[in-house]
N, C-alpha and C positions, 0 to 999 in steps of 0.2 A: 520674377519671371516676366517674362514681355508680351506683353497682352495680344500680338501681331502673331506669334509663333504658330504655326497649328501643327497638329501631331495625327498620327495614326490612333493614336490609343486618347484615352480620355482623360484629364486630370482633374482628382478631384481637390477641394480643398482640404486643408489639413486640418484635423480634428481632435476635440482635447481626449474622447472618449478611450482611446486605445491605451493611454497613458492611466489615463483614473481607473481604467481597466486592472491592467497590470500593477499597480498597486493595492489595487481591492485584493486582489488574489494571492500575493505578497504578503498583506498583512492576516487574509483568510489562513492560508496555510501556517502563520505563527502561531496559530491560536491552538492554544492547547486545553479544549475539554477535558474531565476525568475520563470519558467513556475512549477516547480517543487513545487517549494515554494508556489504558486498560490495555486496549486492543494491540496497540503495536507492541508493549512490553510482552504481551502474550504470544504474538509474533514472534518476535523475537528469540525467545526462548524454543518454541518450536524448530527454528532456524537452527537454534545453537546444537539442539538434538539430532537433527541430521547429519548436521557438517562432523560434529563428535562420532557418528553412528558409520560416517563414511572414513572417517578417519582409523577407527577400531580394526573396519573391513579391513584397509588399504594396508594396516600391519601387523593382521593376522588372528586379531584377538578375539576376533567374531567370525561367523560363518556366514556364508552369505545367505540362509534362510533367516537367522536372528536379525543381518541386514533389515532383510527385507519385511521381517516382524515389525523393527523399530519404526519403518518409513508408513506401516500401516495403521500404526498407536498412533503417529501423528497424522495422518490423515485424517482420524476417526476423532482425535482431539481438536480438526479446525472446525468443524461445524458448527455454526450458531451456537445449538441447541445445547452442545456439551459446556460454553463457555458461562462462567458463573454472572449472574445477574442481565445474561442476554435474550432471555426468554420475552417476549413480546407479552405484554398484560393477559392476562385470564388464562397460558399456556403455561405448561412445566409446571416444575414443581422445586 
């Protein structure tokens, strides 16, 4: 760039951090703890339950009160509290 130019706006110099950034995060999100893994597989399944539970409705096999039963078991199953081994020390049982 030409050291004479001047601008409206300000230019800064370019910098490595943005980059080391964005690979820190890159390789943060491949990292696969157990608790991690727990959680989304738990996830998941939850997921599977409703998509199935909408699917039942959509051709007839359910009612829409049972719909609406199955969407409140999984409600009541995402809470912490219900998930196995996520009780925070000296709580649950």
């Amino acid at each position: 760039m030409a050291e004479g130019v001047k601008h409206d706006y300000h230019l800064v110099n370019p910098s490595p951090w943005p980059l080391v950034g964005a690979i820190a995060a890159t390789v943060m999100a491949g990292y696969r703890d157990p608790t991690s893994v727990t959680a989304r597989d738990r996830l998941e399944a939850l997921a599977a339950t409703l998509v199935d539970a909408d699917d039942r409705l959509a051709s007839g096999h359910i009612s829409a009160l049972q719909h609406e039963m199955v969407w409140w078991q999984v409600y009541d199953q995402m809470w912490p509290s219900s998930a196995p081994g996520m009780h925070p020390s000296g709580k649950g049982a």
